[in-house]
C-alpha positions in Angstrom: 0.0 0.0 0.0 0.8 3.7 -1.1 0.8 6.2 1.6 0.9 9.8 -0.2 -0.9 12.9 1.1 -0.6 14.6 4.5 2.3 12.4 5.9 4.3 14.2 8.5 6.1 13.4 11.5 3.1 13.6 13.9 1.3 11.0 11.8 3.7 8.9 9.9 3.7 6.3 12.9 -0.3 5.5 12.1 0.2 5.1 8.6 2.9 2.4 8.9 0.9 0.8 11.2 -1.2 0.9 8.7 0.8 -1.3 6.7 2.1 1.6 4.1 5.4 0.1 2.2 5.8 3.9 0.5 5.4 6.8 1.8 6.0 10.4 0.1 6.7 12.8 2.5 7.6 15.3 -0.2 5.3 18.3 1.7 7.2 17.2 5.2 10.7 17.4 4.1 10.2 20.7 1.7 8.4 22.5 4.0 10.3 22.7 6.9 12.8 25.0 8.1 16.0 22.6 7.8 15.3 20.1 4.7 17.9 17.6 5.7 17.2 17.4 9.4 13.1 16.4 8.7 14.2 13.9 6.1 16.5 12.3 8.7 14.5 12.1 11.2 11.5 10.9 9.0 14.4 8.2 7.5 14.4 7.4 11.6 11.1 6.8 12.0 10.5 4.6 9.1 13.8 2.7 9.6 12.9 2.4 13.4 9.4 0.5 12.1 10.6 -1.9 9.5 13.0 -3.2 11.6 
């Protein structure tokens, strides 16, 4: 399953719950302040679940 839309940090823990096995975060990572830092810790997240 596809996870696109609306994914941020303070709900990307439901979705893969969920059972999402991609997830654009493209509006999380662009809009914040430091680009790098929100994909890293969204990269945590997500690597933190599948493992």
């Amino acid at each position: 399953m596809a996870a696109i839309g609306g994914i941020s940090e303070d709900n990307i823990d439901a979705v893969l719950e969920a059972g999402a096995d991609l997830i654009a975060v493209i509006g999380a990572v662009v809009a914040a302040p430091d680009v790098r830092e929100a994909a890293r810790r969204l990269a945590v997240r997500i690597n933190r679940y599948r493992q």
